[in-house]
C-alpha positions as CSV (number, residue, x, y, z in Angstrom):
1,X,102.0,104.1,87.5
2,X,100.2,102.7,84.4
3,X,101.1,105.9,82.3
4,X,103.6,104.7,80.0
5,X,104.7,108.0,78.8
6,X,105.7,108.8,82.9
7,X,109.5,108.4,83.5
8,X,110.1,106.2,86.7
9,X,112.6,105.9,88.9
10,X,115.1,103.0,88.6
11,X,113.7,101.0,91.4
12,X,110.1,101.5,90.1
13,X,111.1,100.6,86.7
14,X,113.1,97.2,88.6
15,X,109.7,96.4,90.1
16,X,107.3,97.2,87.1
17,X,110.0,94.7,85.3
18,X,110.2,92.3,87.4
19,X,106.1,92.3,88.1
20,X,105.7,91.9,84.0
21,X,108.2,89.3,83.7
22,X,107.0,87.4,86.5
23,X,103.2,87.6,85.2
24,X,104.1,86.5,82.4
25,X,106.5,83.8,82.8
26,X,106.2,82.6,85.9
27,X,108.7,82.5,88.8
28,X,111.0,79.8,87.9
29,X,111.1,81.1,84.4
30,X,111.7,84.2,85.1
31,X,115.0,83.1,87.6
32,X,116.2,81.1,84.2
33,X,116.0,84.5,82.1
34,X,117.6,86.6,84.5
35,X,120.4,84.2,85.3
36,X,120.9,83.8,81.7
37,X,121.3,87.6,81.0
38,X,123.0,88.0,84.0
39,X,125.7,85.6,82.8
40,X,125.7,86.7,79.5
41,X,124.4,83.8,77.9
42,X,122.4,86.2,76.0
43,X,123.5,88.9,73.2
44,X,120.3,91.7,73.6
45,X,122.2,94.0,70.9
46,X,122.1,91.0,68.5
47,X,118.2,90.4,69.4
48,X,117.1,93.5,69.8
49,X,118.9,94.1,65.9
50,X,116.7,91.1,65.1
51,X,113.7,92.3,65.8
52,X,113.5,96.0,65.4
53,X,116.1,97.0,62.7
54,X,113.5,96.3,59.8
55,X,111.0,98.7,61.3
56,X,110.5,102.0,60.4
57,X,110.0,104.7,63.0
58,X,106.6,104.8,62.4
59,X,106.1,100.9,62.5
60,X,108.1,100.8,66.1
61,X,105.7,103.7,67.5
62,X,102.8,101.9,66.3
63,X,104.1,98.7,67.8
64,X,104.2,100.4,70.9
65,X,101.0,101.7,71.1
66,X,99.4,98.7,70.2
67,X,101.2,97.0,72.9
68,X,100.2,99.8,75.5
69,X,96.9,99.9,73.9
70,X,96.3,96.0,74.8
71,X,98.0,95.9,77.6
72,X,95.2,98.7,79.1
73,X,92.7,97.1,77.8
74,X,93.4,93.7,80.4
């Protein structure tokens, strides 16, 4: 399941998510970030504008195979 251009089925894509949140915040901080988007203590339109609405197309693909690129390379 490492292919990142595979499509997965929602409860593969809950447990990838939940396995790359966990490795890399830990437990309890991944229960605070969940509870806070679950309760909507969060705005992920109004960060997700933040951080890619200066990109280009090009510069978001590129992101993204960087970030598949190191994340193969663990």
């Amino acid at each position: 399941m490492s292919d990142t251009n595979e499509i997965y089925t929602m409860s593969e894509m809950y447990r990838l998510g939940m396995d790359c949140l966990v490795e890399r915040f830990g437990i309890v901080n991944t229960e605070m970030f969940l509870a806070a988007v679950k309760t909507g203590n969060s705005d992920y339109t109004k960060w997700r504008r933040q951080v890619f609405d200066d990109m280009t197309p090009d510069e978001f693909d590129a992101a993204i195979k960087d970030f598949a690129a190191s994340r193969n390379s663990d």
